[in-house]
Wavefront OBJ file of the C-alpha trace (Angstrom):
o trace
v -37.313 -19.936 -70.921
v -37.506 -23.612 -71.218
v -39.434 -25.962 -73.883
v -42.045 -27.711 -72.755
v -44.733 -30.367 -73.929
v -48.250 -31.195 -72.425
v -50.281 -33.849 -73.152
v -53.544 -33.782 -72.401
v -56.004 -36.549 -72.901
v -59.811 -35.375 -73.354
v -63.331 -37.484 -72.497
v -64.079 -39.078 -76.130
v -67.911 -39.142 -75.486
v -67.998 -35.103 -75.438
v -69.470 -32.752 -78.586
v -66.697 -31.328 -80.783
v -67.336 -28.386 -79.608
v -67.289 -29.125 -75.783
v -63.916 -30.981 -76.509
v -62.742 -27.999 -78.785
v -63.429 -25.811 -75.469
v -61.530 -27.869 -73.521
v -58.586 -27.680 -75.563
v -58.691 -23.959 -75.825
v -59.022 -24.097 -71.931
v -55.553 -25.898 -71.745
v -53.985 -22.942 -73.964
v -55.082 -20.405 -71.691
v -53.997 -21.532 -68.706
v -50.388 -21.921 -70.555
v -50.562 -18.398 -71.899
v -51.869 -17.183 -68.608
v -48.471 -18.514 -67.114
v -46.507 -16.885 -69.381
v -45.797 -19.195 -71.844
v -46.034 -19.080 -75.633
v -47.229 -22.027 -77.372
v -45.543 -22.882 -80.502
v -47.713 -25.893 -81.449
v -50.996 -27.883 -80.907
v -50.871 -31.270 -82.329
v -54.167 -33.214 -82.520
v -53.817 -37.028 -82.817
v -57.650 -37.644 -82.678
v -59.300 -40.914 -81.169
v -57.260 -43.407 -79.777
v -58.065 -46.511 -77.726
v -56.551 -46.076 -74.020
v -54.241 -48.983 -72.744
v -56.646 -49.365 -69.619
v -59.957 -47.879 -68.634
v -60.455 -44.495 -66.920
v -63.700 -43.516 -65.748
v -65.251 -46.525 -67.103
v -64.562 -45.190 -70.423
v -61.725 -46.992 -73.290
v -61.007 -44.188 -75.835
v -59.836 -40.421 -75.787
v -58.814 -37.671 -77.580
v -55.126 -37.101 -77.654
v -53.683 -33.575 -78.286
v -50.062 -32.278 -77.445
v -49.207 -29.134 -76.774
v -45.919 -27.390 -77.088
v -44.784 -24.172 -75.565
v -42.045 -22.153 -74.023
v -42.309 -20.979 -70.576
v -40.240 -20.214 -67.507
v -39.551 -23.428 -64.796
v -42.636 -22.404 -62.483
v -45.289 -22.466 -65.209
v -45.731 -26.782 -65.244
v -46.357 -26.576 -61.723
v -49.155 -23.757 -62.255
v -50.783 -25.462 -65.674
v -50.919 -29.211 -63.730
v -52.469 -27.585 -60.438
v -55.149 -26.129 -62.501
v -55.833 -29.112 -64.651
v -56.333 -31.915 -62.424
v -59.834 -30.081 -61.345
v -60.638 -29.579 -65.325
v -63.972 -31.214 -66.642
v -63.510 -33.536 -69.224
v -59.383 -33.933 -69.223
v -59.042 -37.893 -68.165
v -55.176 -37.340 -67.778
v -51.852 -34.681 -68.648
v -48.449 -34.651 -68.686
v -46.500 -31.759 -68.650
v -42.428 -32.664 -69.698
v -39.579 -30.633 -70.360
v -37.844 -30.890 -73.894
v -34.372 -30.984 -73.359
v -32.577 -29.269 -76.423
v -30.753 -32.221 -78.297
l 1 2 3 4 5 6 7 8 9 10 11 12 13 14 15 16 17 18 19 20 21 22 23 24 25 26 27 28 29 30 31 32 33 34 35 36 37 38 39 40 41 42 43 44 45 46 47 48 49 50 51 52 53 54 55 56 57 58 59 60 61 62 63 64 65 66 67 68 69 70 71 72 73 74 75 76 77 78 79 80 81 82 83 84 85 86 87 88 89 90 91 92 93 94 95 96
């Protein structure tokens, strides 16, 4: 199994709770590949370097997890049509 981190960018003009949904969203779909998350990190409201959707700020949270090669492919397919996420990133961690 290989480390991996995803970054996930949420809508800033959601509830709490809405976001918080979202975010629990993103872990299932990584435990429902297999993997096993080893850490959420939430760097709250930040101002985006350019506008998406019309909108200038989002919630930034990182998630990192072990999983096997195929899982990325399977988490990013099913988050592009996720409400709410304005952009991810899914990279491997290479073991320094």
């Amino acid at each position: 199994m290989s480390k991996y981190e995803l970054a996930v960018v949420v809508n800033a003009s959601i509830e709490d709770d809405a976001r918080t949904a979202v975010v629990d969203k993103c872990k299932a779909l990584v435990e429902r590949f297999g993997g096993n998350i080893a850490e959420v990190e939430e760097w709250g409201k930040k101002k985006l370097a350019y506008e998406i959707q019309k909108m200038s700020e989002g919630f930034y949270y990182f998630i990192k997890f072990e999983a096997e090669p195929t899982a990325p492919a399977e988490i990013e397919s099913r988050m592009r049509i996720m409400d709410n996420v304005l952009r991810y990133l899914c990279v491997r961690q290479d073991e320094a």
